[in-house]
N, CA, C and O atoms as CSV, one atom per row, in Angstrom:
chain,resi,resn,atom,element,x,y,z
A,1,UNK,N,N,0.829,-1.177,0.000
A,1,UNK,CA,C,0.000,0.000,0.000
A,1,UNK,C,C,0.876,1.244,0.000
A,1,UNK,O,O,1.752,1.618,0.779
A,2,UNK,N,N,0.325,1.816,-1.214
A,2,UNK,CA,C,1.222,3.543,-1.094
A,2,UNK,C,C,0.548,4.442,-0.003
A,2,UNK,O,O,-0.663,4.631,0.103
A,3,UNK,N,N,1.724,5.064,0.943
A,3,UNK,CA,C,0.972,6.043,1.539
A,3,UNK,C,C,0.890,7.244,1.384
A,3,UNK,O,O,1.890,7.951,1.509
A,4,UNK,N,N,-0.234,7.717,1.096
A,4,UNK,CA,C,0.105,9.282,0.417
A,4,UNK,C,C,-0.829,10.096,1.565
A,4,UNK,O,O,-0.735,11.295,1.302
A,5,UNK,N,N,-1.624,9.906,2.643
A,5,UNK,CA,C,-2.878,10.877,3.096
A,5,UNK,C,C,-2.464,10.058,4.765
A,5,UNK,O,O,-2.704,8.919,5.165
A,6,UNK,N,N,-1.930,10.952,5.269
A,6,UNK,CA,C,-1.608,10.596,6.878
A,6,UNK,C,C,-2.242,11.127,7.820
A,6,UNK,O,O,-2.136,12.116,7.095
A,7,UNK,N,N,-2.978,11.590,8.999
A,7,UNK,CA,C,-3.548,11.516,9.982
A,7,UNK,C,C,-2.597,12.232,11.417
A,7,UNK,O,O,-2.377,11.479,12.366
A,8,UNK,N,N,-2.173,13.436,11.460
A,8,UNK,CA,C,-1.183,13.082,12.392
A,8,UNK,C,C,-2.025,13.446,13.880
A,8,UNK,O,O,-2.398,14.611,13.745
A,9,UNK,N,N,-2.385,13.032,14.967
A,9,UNK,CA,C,-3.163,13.379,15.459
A,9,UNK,C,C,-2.118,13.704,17.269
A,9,UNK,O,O,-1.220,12.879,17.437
A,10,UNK,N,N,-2.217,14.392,18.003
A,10,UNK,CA,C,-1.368,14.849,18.853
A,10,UNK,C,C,-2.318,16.111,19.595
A,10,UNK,O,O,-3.332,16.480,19.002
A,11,UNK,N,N,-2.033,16.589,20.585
A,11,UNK,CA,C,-3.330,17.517,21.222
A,11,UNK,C,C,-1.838,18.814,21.752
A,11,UNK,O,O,-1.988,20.011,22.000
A,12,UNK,N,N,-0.633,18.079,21.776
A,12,UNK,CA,C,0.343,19.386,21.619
A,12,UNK,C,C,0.421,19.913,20.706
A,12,UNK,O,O,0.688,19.100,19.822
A,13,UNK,N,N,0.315,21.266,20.183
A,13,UNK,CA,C,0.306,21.557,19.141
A,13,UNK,C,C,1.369,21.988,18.251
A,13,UNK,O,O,1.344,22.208,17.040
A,14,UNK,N,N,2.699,22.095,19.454
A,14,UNK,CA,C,4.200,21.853,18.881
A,14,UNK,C,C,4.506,20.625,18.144
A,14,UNK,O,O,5.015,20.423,17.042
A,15,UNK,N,N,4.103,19.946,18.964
A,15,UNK,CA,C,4.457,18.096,18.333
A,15,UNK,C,C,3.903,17.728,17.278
A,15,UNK,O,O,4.325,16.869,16.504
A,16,UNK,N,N,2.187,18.827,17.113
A,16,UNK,CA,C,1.663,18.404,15.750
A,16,UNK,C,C,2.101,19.035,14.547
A,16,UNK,O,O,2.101,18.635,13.383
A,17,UNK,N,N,2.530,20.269,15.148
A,17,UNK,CA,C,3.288,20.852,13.809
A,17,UNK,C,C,4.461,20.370,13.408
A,17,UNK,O,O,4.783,20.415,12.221
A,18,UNK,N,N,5.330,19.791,14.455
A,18,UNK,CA,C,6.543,19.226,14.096
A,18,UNK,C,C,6.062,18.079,13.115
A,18,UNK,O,O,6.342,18.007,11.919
A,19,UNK,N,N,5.265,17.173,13.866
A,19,UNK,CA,C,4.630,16.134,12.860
A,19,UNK,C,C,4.389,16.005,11.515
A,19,UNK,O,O,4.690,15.146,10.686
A,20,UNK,N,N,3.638,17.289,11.464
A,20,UNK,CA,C,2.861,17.547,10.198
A,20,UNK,C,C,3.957,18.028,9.038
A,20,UNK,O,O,4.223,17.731,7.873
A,21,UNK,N,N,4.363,18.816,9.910
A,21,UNK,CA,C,6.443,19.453,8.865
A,21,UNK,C,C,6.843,18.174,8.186
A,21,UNK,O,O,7.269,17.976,7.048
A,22,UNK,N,N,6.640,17.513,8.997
A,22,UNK,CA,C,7.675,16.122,8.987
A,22,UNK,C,C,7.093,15.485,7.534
A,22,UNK,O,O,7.789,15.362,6.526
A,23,UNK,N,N,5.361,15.023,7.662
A,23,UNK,CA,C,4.887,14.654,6.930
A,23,UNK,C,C,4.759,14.825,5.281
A,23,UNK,O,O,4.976,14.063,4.338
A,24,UNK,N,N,4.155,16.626,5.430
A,24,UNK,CA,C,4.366,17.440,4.335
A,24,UNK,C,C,5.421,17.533,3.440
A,24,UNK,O,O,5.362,17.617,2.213
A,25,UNK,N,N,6.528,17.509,4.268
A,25,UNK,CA,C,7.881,17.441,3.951
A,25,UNK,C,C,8.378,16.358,3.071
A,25,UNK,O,O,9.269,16.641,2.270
A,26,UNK,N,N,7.858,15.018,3.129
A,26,UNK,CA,C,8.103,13.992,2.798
A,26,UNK,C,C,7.159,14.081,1.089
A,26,UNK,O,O,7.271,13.131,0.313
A,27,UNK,N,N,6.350,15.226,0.741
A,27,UNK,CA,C,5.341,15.314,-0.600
A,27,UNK,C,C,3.979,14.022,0.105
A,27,UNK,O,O,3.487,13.168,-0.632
A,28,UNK,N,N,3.686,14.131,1.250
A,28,UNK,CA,C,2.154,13.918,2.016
A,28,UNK,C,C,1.456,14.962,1.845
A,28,UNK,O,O,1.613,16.180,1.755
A,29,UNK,N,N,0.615,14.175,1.819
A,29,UNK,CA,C,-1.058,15.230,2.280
A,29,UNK,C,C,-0.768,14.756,3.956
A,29,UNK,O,O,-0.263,13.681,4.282
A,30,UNK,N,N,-1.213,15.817,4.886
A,30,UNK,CA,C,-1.622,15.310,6.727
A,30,UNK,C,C,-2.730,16.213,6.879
A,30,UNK,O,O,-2.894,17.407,6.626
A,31,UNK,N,N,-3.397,15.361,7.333
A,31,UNK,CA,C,-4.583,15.471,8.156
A,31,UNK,C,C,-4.032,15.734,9.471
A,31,UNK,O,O,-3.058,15.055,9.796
A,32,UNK,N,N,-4.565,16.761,10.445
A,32,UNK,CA,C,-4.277,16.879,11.761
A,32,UNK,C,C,-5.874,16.707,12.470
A,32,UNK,O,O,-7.075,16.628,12.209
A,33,UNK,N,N,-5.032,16.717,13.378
A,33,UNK,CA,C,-6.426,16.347,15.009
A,33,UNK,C,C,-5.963,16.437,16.223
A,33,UNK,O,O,-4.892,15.847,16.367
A,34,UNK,N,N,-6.540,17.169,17.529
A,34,UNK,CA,C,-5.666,17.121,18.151
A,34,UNK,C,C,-6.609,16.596,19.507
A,34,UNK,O,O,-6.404,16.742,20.712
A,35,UNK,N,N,-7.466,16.081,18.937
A,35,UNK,CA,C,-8.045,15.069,20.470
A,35,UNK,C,C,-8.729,13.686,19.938
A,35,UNK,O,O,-8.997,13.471,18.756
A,36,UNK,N,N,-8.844,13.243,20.470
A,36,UNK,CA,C,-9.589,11.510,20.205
A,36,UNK,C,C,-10.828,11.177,19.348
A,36,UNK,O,O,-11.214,10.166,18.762
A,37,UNK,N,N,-11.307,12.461,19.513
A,37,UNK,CA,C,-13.191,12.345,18.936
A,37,UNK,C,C,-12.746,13.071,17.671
A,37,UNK,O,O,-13.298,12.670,16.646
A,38,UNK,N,N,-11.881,14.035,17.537
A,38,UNK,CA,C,-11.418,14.774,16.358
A,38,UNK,C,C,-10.671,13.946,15.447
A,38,UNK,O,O,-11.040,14.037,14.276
A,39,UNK,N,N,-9.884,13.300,15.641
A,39,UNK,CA,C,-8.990,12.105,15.521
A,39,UNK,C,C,-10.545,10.990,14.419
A,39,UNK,O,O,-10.615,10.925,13.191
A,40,UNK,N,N,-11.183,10.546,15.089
A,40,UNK,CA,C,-11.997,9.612,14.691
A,40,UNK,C,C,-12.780,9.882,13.816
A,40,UNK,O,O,-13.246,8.970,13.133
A,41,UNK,N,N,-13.161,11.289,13.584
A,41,UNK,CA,C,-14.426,11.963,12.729
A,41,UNK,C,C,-13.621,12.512,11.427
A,41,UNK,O,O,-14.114,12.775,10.330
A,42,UNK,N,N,-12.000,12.641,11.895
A,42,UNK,CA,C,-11.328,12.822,10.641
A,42,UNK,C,C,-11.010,11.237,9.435
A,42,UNK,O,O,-10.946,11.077,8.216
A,43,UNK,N,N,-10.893,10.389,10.610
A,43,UNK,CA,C,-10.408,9.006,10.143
A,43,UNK,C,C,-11.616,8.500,8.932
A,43,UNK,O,O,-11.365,8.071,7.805
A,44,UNK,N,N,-13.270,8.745,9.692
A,44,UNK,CA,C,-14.080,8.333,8.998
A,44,UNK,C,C,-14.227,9.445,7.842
A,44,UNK,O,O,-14.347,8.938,6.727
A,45,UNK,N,N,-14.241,10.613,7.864
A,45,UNK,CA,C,-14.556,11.252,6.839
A,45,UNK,C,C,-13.927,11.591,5.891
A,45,UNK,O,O,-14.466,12.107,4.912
A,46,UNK,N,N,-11.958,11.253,6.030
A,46,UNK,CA,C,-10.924,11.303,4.885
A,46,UNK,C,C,-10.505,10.037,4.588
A,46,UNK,O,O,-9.907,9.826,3.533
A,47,UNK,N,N,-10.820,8.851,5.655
A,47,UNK,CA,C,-10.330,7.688,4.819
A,47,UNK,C,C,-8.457,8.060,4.736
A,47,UNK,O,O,-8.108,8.420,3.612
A,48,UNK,N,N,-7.302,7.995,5.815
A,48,UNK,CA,C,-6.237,8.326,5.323
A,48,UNK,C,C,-5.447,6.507,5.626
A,48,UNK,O,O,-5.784,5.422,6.100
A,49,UNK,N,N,-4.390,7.082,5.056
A,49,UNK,CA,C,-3.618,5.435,4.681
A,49,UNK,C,C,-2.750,5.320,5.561
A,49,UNK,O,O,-2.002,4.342,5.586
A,50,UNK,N,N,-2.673,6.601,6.718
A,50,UNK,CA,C,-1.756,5.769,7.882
A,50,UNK,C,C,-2.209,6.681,8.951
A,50,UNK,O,O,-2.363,7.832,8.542
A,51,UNK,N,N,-2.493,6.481,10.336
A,51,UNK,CA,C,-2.762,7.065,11.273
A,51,UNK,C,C,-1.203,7.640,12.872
A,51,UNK,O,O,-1.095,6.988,13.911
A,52,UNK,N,N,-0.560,8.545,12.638
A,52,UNK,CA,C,0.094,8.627,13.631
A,52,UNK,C,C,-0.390,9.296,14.840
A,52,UNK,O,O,-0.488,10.520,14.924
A,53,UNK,N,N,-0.715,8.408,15.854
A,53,UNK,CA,C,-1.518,8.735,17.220
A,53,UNK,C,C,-1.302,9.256,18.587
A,53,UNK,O,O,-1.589,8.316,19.328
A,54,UNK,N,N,-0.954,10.241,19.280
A,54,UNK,CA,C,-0.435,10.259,20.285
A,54,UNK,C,C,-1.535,9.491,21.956
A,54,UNK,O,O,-2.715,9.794,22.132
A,55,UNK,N,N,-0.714,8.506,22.943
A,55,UNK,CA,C,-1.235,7.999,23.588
A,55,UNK,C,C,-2.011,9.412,24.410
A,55,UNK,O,O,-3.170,9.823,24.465
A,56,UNK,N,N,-0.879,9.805,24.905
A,56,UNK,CA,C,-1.744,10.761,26.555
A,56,UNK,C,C,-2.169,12.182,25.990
A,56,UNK,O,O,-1.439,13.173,25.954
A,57,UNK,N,N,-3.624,12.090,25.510
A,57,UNK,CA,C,-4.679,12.975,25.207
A,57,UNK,C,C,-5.980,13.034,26.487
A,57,UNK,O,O,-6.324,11.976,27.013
A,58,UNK,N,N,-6.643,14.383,26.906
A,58,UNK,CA,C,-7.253,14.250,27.437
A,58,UNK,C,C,-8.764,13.892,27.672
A,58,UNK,O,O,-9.454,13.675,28.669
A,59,UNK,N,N,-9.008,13.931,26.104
A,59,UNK,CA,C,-10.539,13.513,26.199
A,59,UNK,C,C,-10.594,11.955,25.870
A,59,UNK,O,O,-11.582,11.318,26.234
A,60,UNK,N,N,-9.740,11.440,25.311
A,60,UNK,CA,C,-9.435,10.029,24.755
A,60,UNK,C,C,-8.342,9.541,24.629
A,60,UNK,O,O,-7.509,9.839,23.773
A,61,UNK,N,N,-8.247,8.737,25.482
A,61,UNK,CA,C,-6.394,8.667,25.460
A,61,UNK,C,C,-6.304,7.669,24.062
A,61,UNK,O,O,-7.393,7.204,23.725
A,62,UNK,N,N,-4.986,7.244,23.114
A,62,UNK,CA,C,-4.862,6.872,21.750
A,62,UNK,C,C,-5.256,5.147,22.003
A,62,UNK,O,O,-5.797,4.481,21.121
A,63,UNK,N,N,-4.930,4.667,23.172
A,63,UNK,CA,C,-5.497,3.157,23.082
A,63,UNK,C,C,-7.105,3.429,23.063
A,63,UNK,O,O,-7.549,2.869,22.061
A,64,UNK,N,N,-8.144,4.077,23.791
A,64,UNK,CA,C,-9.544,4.175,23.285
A,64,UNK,C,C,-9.871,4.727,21.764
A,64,UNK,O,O,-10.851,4.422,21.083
A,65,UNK,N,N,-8.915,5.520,21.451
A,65,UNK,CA,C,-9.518,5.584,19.525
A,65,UNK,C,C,-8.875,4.797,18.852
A,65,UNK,O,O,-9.106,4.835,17.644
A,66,UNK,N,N,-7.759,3.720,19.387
A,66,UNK,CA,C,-7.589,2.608,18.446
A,66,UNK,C,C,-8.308,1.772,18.611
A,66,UNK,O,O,-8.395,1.125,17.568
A,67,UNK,N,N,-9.261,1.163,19.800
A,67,UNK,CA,C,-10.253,0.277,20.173
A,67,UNK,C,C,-11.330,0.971,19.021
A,67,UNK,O,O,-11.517,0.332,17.985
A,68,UNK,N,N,-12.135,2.469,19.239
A,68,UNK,CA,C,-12.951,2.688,18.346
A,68,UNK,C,C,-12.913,2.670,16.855
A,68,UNK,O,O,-13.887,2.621,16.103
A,69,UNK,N,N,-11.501,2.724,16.496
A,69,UNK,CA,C,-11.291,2.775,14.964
A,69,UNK,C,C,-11.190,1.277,14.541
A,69,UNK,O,O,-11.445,0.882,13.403
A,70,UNK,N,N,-10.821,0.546,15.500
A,70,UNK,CA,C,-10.927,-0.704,14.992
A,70,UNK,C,C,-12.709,-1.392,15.212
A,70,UNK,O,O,-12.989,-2.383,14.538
A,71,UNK,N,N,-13.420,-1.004,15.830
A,71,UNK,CA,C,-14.968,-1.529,15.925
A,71,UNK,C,C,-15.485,-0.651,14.778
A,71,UNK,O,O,-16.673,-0.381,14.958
A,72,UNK,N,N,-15.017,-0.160,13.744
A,72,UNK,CA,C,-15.762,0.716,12.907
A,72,UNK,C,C,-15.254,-0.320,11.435
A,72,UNK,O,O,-14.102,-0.700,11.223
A,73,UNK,N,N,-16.187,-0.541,10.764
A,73,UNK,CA,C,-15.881,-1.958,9.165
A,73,UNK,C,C,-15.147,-0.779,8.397
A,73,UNK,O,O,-14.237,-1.157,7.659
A,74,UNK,N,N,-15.368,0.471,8.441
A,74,UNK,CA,C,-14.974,1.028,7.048
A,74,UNK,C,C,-13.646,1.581,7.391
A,74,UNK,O,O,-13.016,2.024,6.431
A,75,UNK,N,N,-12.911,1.673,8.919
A,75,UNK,CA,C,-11.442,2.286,9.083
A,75,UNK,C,C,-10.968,1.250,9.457
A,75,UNK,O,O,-9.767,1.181,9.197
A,76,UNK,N,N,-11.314,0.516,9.888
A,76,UNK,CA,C,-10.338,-0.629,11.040
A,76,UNK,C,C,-9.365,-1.019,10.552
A,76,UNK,O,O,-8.529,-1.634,11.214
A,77,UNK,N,N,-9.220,-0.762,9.255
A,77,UNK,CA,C,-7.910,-1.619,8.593
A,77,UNK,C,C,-7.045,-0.273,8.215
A,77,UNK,O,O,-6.498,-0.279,7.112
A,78,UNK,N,N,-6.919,0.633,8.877
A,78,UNK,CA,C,-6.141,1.801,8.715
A,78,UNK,C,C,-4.396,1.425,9.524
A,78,UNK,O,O,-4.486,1.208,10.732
A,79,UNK,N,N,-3.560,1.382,9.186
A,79,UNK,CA,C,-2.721,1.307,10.058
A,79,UNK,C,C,-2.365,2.881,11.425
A,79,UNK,O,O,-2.482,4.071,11.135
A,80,UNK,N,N,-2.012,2.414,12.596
A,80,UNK,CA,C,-1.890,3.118,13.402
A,80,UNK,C,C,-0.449,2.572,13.982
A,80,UNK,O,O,-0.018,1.463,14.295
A,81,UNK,N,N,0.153,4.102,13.965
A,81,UNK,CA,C,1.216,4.230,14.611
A,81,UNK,C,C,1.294,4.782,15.768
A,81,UNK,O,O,1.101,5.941,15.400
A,82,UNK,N,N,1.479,4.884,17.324
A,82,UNK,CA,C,1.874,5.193,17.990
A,82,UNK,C,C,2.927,6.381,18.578
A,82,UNK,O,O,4.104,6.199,18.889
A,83,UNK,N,N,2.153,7.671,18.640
A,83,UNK,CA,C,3.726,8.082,18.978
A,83,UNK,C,C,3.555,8.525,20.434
A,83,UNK,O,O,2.758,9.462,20.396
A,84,UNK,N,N,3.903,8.309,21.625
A,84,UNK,CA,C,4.126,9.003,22.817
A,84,UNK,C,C,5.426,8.970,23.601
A,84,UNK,O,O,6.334,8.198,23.293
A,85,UNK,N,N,5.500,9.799,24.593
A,85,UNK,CA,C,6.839,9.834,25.678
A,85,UNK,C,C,6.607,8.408,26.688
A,85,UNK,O,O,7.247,8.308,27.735
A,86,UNK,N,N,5.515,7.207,26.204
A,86,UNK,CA,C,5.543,6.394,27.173
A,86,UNK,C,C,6.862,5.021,26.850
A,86,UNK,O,O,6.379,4.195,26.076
A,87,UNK,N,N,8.262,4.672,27.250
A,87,UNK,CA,C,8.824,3.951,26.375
A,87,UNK,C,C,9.172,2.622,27.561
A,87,UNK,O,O,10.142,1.874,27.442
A,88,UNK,N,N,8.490,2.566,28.320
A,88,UNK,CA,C,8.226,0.789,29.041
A,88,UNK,C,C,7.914,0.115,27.910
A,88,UNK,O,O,7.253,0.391,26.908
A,89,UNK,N,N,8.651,-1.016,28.353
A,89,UNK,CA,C,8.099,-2.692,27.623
A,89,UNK,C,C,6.857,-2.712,27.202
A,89,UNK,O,O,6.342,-2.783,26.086
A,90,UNK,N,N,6.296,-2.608,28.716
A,90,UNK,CA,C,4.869,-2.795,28.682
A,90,UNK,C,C,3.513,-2.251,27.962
A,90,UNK,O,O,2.384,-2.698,27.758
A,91,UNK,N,N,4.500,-0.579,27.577
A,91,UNK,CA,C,3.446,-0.246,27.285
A,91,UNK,C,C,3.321,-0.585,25.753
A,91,UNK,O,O,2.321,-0.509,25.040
A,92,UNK,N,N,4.510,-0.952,25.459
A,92,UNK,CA,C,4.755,-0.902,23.968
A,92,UNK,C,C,4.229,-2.777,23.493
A,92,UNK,O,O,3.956,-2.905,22.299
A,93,UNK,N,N,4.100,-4.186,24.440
A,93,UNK,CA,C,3.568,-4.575,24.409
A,93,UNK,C,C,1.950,-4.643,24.206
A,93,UNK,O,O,1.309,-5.487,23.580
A,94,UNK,N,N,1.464,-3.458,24.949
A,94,UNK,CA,C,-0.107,-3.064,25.434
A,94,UNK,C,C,-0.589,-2.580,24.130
A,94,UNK,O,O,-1.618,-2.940,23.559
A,95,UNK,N,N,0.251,-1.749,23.742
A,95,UNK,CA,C,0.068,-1.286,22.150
A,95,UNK,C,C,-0.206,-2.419,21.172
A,95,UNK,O,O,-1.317,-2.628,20.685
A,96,UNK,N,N,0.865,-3.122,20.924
A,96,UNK,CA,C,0.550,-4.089,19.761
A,96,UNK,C,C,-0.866,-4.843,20.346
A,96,UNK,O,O,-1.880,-4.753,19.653
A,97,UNK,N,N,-0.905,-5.487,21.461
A,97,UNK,CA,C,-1.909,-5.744,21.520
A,97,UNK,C,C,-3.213,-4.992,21.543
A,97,UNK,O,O,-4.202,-5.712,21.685
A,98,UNK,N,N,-3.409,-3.816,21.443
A,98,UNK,CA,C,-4.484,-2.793,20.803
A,98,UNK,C,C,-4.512,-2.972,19.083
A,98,UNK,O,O,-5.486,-2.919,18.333
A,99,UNK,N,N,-3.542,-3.127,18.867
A,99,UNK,CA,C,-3.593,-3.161,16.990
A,99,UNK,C,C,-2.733,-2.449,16.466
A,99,UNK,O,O,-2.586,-2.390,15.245
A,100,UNK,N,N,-1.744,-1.534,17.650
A,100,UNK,CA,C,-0.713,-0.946,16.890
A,100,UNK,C,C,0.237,-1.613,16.351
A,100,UNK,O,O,0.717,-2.640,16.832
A,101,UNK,N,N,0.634,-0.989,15.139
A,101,UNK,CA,C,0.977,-1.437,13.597
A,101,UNK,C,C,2.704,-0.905,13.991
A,101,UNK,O,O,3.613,-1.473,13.386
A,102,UNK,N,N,3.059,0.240,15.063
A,102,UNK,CA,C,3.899,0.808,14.820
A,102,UNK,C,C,4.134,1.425,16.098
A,102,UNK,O,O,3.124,1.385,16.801
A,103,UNK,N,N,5.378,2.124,16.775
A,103,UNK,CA,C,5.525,2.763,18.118
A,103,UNK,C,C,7.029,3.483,18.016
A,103,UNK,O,O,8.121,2.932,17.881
A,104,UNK,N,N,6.779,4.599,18.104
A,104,UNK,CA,C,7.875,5.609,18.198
A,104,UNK,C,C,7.686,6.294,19.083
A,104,UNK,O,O,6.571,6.809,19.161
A,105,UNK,N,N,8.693,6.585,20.113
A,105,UNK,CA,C,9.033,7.081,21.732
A,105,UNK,C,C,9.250,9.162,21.165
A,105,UNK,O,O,10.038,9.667,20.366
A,106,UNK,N,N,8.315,9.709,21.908
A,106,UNK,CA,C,9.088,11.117,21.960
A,106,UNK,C,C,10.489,11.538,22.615
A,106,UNK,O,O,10.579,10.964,23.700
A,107,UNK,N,N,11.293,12.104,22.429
A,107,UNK,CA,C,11.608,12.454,21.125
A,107,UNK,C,C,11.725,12.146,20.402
A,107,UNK,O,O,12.674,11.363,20.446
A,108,UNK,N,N,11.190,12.242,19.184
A,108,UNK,CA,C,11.552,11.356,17.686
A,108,UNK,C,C,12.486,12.226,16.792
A,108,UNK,O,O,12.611,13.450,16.831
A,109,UNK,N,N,13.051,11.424,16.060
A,109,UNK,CA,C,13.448,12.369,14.816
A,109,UNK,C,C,12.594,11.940,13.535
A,109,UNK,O,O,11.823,10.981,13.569
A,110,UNK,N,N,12.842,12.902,12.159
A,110,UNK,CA,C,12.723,12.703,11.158
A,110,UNK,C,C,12.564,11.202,10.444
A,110,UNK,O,O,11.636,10.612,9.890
A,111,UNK,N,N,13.623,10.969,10.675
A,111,UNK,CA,C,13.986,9.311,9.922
A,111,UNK,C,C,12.921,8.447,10.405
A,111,UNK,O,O,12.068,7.890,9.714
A,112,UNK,N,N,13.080,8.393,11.803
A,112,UNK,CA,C,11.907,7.607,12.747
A,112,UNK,C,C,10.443,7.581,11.693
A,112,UNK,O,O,9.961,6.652,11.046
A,113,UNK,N,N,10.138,8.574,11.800
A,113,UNK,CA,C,8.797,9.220,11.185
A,113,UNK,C,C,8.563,8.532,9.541
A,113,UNK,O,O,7.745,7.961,8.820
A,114,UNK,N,N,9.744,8.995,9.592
A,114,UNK,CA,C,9.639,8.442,7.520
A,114,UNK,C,C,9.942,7.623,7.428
A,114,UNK,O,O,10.046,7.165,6.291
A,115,UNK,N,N,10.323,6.808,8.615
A,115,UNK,CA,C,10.911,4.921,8.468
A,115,UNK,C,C,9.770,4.324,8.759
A,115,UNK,O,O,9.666,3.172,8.337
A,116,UNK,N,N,8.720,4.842,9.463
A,116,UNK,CA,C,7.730,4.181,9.331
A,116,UNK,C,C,6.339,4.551,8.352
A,116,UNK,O,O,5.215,4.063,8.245
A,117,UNK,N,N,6.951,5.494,7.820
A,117,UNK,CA,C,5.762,5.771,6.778
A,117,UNK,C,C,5.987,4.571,5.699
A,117,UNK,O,O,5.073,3.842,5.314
A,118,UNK,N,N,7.538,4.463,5.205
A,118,UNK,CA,C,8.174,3.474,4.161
A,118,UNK,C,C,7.845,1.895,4.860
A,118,UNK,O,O,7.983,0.892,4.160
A,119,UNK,N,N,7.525,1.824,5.902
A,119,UNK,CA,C,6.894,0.282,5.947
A,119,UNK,C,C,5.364,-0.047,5.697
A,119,UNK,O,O,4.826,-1.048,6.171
A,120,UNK,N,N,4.753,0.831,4.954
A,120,UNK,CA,C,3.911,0.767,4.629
A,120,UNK,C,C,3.266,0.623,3.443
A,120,UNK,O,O,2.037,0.574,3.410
């Protein structure tokens, strides 16, 4: 799957612009969002080909809109990447078992970002 229409979703709005730089940068289209319900209403209504998610949001943290994006037939098969400052085992276990596709620790760099766009 080519990815051309990304999702970057983050509720800092430094991190989303860094994100989105990142994305754009690469000749993407990004979609931004910067809370869980915003996040989900973008997913269903642009249909994008990769989702980068931040966990610790306050209205929805990113494991409840990967549970909801996956109970939905027409996104569930979106890939979701992970990005937060959480970098335990565990949590990064807890992730895949949610359905994440992908997990990058803040701080990230560039490469990070576009190394996982290219596994896609």
């Amino acid at each position: 799957m080519a990815v051309r229409k990304v999702l970057c979703v983050d509720d800092a709005n430094a991190d989303l612009i860094n994100l989105e730089k990142i994305v754009t940068g690469a000749g993407l289209t990004a979609l931004t969002a910067m809370s869980g319900k915003a996040a989900l209403a973008k997913a269903k209504d642009d249909k994008p080909d990769l989702i980068f998610l931040d966990i610790n949001m306050p209205d929805m943290d990113g494991f409840t809109v990967m549970r909801e994006l996956k109970r939905d037939p027409d996104i569930k098969d979106i890939p979701v990447v992970l990005i937060t400052s959480k970098s335990q085992k565990a949590d990064k276990m807890w992730a895949q078992m949610q359905g994440a596709r992908g997990y990058v620790t803040k701080p990230y760099t560039a490469d990070q970002i576009l190394e996982q766009i290219r596994s896609f």
